[in-house]
C-alpha positions as CSV (number, residue, x, y, z in Angstrom):
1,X,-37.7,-47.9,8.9
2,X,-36.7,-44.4,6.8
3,X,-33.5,-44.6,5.3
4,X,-31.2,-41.7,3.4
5,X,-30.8,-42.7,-0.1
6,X,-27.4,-44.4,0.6
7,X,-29.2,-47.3,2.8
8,X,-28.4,-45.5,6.6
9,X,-30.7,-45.6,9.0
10,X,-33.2,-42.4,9.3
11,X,-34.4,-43.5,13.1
12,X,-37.8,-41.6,14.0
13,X,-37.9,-40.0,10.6
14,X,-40.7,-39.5,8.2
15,X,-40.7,-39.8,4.3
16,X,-41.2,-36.4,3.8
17,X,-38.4,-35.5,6.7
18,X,-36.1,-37.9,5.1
19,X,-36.8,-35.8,1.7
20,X,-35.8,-32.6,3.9
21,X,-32.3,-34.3,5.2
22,X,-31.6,-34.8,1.3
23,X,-32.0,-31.5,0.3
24,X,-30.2,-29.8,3.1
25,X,-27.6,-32.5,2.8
26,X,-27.0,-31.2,-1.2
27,X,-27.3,-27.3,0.5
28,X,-24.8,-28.2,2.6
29,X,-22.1,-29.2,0.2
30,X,-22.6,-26.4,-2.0
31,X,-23.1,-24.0,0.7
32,X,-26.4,-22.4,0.0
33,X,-28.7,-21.3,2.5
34,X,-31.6,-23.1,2.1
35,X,-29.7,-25.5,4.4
36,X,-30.9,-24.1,7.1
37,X,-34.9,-24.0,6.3
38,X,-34.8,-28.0,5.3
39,X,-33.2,-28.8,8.2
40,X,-35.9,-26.5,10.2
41,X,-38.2,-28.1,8.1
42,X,-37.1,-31.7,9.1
43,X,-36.9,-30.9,12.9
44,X,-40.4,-30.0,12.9
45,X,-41.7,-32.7,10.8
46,X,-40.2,-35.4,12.8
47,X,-38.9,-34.0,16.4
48,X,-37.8,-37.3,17.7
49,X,-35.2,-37.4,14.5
50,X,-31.9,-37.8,15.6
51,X,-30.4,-36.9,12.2
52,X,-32.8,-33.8,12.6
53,X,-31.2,-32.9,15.3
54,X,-27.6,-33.6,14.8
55,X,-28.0,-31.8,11.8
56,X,-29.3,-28.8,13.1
57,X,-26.3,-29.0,16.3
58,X,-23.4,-29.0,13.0
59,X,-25.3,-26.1,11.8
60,X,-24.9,-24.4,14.9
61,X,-21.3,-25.1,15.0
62,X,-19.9,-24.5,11.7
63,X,-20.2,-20.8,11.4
64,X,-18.3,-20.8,14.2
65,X,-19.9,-18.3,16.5
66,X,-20.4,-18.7,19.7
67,X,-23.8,-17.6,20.1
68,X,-25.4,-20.0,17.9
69,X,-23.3,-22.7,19.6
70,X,-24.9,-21.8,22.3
71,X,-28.5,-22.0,21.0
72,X,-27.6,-25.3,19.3
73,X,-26.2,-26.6,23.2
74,X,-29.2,-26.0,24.5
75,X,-31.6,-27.4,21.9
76,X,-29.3,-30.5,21.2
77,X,-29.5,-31.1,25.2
78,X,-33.1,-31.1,25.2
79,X,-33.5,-33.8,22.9
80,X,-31.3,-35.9,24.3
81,X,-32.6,-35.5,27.6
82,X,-35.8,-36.8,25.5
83,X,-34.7,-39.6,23.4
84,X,-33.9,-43.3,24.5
85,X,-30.3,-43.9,22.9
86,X,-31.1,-47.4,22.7
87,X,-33.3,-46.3,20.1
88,X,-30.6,-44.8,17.9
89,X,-28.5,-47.1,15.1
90,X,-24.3,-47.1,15.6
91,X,-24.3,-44.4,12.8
92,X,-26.5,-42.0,14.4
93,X,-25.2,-43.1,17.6
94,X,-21.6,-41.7,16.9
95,X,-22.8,-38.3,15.2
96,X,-24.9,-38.0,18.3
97,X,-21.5,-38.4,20.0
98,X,-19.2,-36.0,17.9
99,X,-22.0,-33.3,18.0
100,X,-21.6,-33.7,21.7
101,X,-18.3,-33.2,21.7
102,X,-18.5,-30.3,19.6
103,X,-21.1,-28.6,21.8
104,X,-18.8,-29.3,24.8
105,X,-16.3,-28.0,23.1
106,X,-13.8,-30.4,21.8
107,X,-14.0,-30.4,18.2
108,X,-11.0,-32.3,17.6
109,X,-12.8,-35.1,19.5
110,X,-15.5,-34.7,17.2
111,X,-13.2,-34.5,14.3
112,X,-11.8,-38.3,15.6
113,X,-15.4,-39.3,15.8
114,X,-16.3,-38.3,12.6
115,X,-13.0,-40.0,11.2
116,X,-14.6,-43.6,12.2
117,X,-18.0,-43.0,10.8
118,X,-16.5,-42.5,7.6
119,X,-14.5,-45.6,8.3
120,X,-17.6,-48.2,9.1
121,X,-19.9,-45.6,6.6
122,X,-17.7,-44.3,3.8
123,X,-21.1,-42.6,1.9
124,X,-22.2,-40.7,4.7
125,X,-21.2,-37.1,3.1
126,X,-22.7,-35.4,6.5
127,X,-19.9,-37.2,8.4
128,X,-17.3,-35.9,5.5
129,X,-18.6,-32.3,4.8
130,X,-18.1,-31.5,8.5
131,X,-15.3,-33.5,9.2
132,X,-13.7,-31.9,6.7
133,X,-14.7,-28.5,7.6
134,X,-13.2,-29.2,11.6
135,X,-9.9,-30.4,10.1
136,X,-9.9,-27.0,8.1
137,X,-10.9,-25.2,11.5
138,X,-8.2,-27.1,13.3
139,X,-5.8,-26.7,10.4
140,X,-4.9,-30.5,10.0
141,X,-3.6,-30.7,6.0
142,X,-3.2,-34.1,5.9
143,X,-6.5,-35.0,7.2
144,X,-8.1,-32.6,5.6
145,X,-6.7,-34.5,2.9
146,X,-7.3,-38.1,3.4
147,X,-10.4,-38.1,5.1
148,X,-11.8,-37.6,1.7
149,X,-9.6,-39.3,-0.3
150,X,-10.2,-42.2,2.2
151,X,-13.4,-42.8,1.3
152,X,-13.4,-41.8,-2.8
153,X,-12.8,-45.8,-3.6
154,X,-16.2,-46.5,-1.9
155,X,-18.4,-44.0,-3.8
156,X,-19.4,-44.6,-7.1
157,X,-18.5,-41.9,-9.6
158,X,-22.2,-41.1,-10.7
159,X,-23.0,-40.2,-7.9
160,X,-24.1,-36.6,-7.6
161,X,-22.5,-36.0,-4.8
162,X,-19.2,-37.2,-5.8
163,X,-18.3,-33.9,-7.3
164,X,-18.4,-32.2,-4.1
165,X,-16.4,-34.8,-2.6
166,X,-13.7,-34.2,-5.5
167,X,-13.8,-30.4,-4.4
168,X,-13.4,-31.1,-1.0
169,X,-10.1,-33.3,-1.8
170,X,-8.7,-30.9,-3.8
171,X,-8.8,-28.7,-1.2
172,X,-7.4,-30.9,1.5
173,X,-4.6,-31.7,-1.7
174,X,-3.8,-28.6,-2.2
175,X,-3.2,-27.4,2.0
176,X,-1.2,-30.6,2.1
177,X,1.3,-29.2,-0.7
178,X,0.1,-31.2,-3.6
179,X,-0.4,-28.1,-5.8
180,X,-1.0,-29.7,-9.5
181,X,-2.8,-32.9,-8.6
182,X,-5.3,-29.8,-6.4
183,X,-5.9,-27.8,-9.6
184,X,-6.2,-31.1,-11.6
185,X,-8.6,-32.5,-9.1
186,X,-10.5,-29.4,-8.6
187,X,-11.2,-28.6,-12.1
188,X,-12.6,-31.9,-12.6
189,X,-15.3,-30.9,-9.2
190,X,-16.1,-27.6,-10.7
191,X,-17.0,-29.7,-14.2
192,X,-19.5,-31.5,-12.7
193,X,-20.8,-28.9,-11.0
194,X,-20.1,-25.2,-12.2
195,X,-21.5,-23.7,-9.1
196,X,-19.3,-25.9,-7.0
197,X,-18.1,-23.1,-4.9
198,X,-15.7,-25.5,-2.3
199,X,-14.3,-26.3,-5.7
200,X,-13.9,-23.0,-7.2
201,X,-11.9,-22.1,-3.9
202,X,-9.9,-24.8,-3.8
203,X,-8.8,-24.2,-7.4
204,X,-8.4,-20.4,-6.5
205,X,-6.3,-21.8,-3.7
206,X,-3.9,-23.6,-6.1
207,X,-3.1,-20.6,-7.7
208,X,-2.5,-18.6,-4.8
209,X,-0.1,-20.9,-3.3
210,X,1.7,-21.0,-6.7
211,X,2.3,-17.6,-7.3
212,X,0.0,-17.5,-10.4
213,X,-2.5,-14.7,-9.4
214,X,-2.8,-13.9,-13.4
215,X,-4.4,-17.0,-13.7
216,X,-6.3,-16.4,-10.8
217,X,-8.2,-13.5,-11.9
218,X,-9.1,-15.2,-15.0
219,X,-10.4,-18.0,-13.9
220,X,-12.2,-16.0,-11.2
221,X,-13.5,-13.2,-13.8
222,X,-14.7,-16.2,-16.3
223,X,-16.6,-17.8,-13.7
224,X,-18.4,-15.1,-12.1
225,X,-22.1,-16.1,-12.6
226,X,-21.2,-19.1,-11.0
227,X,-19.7,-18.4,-7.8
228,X,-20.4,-14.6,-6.6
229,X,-23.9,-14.9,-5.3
230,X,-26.5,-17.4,-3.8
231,X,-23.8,-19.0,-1.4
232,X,-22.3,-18.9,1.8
233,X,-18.7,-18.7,-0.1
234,X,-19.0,-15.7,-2.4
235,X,-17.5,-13.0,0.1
236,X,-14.2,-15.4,1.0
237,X,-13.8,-15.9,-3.1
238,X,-14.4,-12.7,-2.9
239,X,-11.2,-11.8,-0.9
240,X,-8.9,-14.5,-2.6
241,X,-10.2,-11.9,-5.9
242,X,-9.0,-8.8,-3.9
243,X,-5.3,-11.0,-2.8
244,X,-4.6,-11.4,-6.5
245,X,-4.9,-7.9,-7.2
246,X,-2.9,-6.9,-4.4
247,X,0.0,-9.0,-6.0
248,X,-0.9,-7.4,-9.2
249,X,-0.4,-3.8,-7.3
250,X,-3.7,-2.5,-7.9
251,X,-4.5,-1.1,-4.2
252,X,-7.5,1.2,-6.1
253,X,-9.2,-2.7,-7.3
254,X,-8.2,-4.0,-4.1
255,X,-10.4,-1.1,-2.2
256,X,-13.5,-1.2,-4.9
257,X,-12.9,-4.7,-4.0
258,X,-13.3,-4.1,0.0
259,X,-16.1,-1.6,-0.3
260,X,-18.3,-3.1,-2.7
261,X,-18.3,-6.8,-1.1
262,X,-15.9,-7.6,1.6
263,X,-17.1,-4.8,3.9
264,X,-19.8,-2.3,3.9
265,X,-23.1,-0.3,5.5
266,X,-24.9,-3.5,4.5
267,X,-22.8,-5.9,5.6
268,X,-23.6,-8.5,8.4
269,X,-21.3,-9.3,11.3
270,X,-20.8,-12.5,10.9
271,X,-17.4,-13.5,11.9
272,X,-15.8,-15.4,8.8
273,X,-16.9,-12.4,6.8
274,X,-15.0,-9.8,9.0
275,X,-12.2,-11.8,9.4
276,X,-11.4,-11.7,5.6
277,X,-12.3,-7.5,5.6
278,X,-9.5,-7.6,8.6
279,X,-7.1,-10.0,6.9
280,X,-7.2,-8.3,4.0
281,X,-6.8,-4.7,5.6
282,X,-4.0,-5.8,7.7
283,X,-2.1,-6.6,4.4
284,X,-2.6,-2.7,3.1
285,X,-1.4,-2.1,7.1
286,X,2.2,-4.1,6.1
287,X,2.2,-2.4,3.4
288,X,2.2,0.9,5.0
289,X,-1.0,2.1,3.4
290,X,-3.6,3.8,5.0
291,X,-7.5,3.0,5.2
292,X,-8.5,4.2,8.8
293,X,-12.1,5.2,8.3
294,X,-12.1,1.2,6.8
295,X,-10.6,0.2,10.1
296,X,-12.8,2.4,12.4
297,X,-16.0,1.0,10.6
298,X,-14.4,-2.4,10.9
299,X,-13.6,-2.3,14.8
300,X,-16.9,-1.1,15.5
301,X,-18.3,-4.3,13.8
302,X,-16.3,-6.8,16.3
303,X,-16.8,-4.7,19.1
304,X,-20.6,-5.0,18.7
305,X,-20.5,-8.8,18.0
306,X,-19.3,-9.0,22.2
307,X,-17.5,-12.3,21.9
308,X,-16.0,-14.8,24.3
309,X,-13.4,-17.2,24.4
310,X,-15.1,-19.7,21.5
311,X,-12.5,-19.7,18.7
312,X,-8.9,-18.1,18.7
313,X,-8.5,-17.4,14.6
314,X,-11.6,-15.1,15.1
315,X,-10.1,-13.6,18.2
316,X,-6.5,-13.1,16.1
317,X,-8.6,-11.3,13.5
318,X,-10.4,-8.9,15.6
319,X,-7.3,-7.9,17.6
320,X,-5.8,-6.6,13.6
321,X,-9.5,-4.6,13.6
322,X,-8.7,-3.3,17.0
323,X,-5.2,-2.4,16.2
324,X,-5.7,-1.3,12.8
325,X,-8.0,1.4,14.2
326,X,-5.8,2.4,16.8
327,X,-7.9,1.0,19.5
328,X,-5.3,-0.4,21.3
329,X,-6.9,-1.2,25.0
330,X,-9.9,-2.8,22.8
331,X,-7.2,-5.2,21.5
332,X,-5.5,-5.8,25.1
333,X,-8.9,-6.1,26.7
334,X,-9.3,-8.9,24.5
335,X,-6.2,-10.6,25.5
336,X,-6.2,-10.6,29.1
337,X,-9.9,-11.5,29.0
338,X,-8.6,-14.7,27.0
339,X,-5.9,-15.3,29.4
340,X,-8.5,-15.1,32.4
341,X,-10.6,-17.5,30.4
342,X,-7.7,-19.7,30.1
343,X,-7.1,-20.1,33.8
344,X,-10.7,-21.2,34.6
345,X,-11.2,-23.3,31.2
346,X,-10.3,-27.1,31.0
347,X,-7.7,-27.6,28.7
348,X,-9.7,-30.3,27.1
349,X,-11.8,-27.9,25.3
350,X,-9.9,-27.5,22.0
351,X,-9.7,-24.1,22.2
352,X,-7.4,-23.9,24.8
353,X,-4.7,-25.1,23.6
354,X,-5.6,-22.7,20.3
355,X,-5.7,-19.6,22.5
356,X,-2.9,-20.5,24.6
357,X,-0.2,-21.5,21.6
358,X,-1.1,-19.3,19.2
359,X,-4.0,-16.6,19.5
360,X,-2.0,-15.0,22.6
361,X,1.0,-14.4,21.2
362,X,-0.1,-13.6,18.0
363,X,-2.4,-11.3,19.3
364,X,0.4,-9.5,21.2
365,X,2.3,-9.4,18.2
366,X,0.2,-7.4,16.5
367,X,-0.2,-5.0,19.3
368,X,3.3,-4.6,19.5
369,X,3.7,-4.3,15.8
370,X,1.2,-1.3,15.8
371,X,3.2,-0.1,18.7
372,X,6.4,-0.2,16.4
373,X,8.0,-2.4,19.0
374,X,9.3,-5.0,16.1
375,X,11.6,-6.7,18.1
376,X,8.9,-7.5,20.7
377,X,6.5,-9.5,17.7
378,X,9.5,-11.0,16.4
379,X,10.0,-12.4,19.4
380,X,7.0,-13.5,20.1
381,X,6.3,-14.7,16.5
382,X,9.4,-16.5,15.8
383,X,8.9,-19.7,18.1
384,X,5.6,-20.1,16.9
385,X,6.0,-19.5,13.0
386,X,6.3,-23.5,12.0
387,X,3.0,-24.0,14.3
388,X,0.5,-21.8,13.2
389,X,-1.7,-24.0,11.5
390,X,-2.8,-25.8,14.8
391,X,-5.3,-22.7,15.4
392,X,-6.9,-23.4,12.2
393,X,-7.2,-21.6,8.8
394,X,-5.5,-22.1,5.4
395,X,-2.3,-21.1,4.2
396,X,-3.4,-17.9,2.7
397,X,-4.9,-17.4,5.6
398,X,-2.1,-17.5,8.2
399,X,0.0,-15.6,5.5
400,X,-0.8,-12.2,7.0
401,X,0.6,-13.2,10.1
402,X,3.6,-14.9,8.4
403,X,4.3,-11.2,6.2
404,X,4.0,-9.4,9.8
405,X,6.6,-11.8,11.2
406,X,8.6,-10.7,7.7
407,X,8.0,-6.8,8.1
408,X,8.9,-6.8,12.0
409,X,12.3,-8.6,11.1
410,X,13.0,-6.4,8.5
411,X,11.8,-3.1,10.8
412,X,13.5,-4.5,13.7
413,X,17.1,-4.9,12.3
414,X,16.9,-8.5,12.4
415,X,18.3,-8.5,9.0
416,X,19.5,-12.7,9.3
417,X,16.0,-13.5,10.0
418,X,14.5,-11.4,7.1
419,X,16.7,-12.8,4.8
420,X,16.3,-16.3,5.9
421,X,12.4,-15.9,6.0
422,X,12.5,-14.1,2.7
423,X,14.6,-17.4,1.1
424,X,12.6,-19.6,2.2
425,X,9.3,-17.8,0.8
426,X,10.8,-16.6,-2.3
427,X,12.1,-20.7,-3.0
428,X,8.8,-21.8,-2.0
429,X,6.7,-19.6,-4.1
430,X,9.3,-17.9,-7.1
431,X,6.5,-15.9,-8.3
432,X,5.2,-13.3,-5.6
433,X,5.7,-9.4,-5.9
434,X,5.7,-9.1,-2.3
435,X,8.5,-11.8,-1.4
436,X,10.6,-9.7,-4.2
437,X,9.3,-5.9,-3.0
438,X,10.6,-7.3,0.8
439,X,13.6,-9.1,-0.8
440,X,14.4,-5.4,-2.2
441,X,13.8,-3.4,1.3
442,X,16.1,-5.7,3.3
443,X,18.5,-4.8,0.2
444,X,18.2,-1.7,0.5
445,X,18.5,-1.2,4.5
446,X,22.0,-3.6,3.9
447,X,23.1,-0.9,1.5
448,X,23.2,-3.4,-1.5
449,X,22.2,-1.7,-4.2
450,X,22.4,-3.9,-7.0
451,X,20.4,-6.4,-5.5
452,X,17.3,-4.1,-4.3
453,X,17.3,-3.0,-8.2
454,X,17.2,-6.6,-9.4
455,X,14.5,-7.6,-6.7
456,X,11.7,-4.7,-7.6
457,X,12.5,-5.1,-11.2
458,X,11.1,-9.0,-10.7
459,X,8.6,-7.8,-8.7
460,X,7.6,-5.1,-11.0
461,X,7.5,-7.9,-13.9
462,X,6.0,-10.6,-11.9
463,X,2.8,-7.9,-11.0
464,X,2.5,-6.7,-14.2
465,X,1.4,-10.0,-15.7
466,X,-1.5,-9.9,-12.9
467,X,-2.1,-6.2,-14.3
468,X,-2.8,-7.4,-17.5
469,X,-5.3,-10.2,-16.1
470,X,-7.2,-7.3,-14.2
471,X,-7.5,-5.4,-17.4
């Protein structure tokens, strides 16, 4: 009986199959893309592998896009309309179960299922590396935390996937608020493996979330080589790059930025790569700055990708394409063609609940924001602002929707709001140009002079420290 090199069962898998599962297993955790061809390779070397095939269902599911779930449904279905499950061990049995669950839709199911495999099989890394990447989907910080660090006891610290693992808890530290221990953790990762790019961003991630964008683009600019190419992960640390030098004021880097990697005439649509060209654009939007032929282009690319209802984050993030372009009935389309889907969906798909809580109204709010009705996406903002992680992404992420709730209070005349939003932003992270910029608009607007002076003077200081990073 074939075995992974962690003693678990390999059922109907061949030695040179097993080899294949090793070597997409270390593609995996440092997201390259020869994943996908050793994992091809494996499924046609030994069909009747259910590893094989479980493998290639995650694949199908992590990218989150709904055609390729679809494709992996189908072939997932097909084998186990083939295989007796009496043949499977209780390891493969459970994945079999949580890719299921997936396919059917209910990834936080399969997140659960996950969770006890690493319980009863603390070294499987598959069960971690996409349990890890649900809770991040589903925004669950403290899981995304201590899934991995439930399991870090039980690995031996030689092993040469234990660096990953560290990268991976950094990054579930750092979402869960433990900023230092993150960067402390996730320096150690990148160590053992300079082109640990889950590392890398979880570092970048610390920095972010504390304001020190300077350090950012060092640390960023030092490890180029290492990072920017070869990997599933270079365009999103791409755009955490461009988010420092927007702190740092530099709106010319930010675009060179945008064109030359985020978004261009030879970039693919896949959907985690537009979503960071539209979350990055809607910031310049706040900000009152104007890139419409970068919208247009953008719009275009969402609109040719014909989605369904499969996962509101994208949905929120092709709604700011649609708006930022001015293609206003593109956005509501998308909405009531959500809201349809909702009344014929069973809420047990996980997605529901996502679209219904959170992608809705924060896709109205950005319709009405473009529409310069700021009290309407206030109002629909405000009663979801403390819940916004339960439709997945990371902080940094969500902040674009967090600075529209911001720039519609302050618009809006909802000056107790702004300044109560604004407190609790500029407490939580003292060093941010745009929480001191804001600080100085809603001064301004309440005719306080002194204070707007004071708060662009720190915000002046605070981005000129990034400005020196940039060079």
């Amino acid at each position: 009986m074939e075995m992974d090199r962690h003693a678990h069962v390999l059922s109907g898998t061949s030695d040179e199959a097993a080899r294949h599962y090793e070597r997409a297993l270390d593609a995996l955790l440092f997201f390259r893309a020869e994943v996908a061809d050793e994992v091809q390779a494996m499924v046609a070397d030994s069909p009747d592998s259910a590893m094989a095939h479980v493998f290639a269902a995650y694949l199908g599911l992590l990218g989150t896009e709904e055609k390729d779930a679809a494709a992996a449904r189908r072939s997932f279905s097909t084998f186990r309309a083939a295989v007796d499950p009496a043949g499977l061990s209780p390891r493969e049995t459970m994945h079999a179960a949580a890719a299921e669950s997936w396919l059917g839709g209910e990834m936080l199911r399969a997140g659960e299922i996950l969770g006890e495999i690493s319980t009863e099989f603390p070294r499987d890394a598959l069960a971690l590396a996409v349990g890890h990447q649900i809770d991040f989907f589903t925004g669950d910080a403290q899981r995304l935390r201590d899934r991995v660090g439930g399991v870090l006891t039980a690995w031996d610290g030689d092993d040469p996937h234990f660096g990953p693992l560290l990268g991976m808890y950094a990054f579930g530290l750092e979402e869960a608020g433990h900023h230092g221990h993150a960067e402390e953790i996730g320096l150690r990762a990148v160590e053992r493996h300079p082109r640990d790019v889950w590392g890398i961003h979880a570092v970048v991630h610390t920095y972010e979330m504390r304001g020190l964008f300077g350090e950012g683009i060092r640390y960023l600019d030092a490890r180029t080589e290492d990072w920017a190419d070869g990997n599933y992960l270079s365009v999103h640390n791409t755009w955490h790059y461009a988010l420092y030098a927007l702190e740092a004021g530099s709106i010319e880097r930010v675009l060179g930025v945008y064109d030359s990697t985020l978004h261009n005439e030879t970039s693919q649509p896949v959907a985690m790569e537009l979503l960071d060209a539209s979350a990055l654009l809607w910031r310049l939007l706040l900000a009152d700055i104007d890139v419409e032929s970068r919208w247009t282009v953008l719009a275009q690319a969402w609109a040719g990708r014909e989605d369904g209802a499969y996962y509101a984050f994208n949905d929120v993030h092709a709604v700011m394409a649609y708006v930022g372009a001015g293609r206003l009935s593109a956005a509501e389309r998308l909405v009531k063609d959500r809201e349809h889907w909702l009344a014929r969906t069973d809420p047990v798909v996980s997605n529901h609940a996502m679209t219904r809580e959170i992608g809705i109204p924060v896709c109205r709010a950005l319709i009405a924001y473009r529409q310069r009705r700021y009290a309407r996406a206030v109002e629909l903002l405000t009663p979801i602002r403390h819940h916004l992680n339960s439709f997945g992404g990371s902080h940094a992420q969500r902040d674009a929707i967090q600075r529209t709730l911001v720039e519609a209070a302050i618009r809006s005349g909802r000056h107790d709001l702004a300044r109560t939003l604004l407190s609790e932003r500029s407490n939580l992270r003292p060093i941010c140009p745009y929480n001191w910029r804001a600080r100085a608009r809603l001064a301004d607007r309440l005719g306080d002079t002194a204070q707007a002076e004071s708060a662009r003077t720190r915000a002046e200081e605070q981005a000129a420290m990034g400005a020196a990073a940039l060079g």
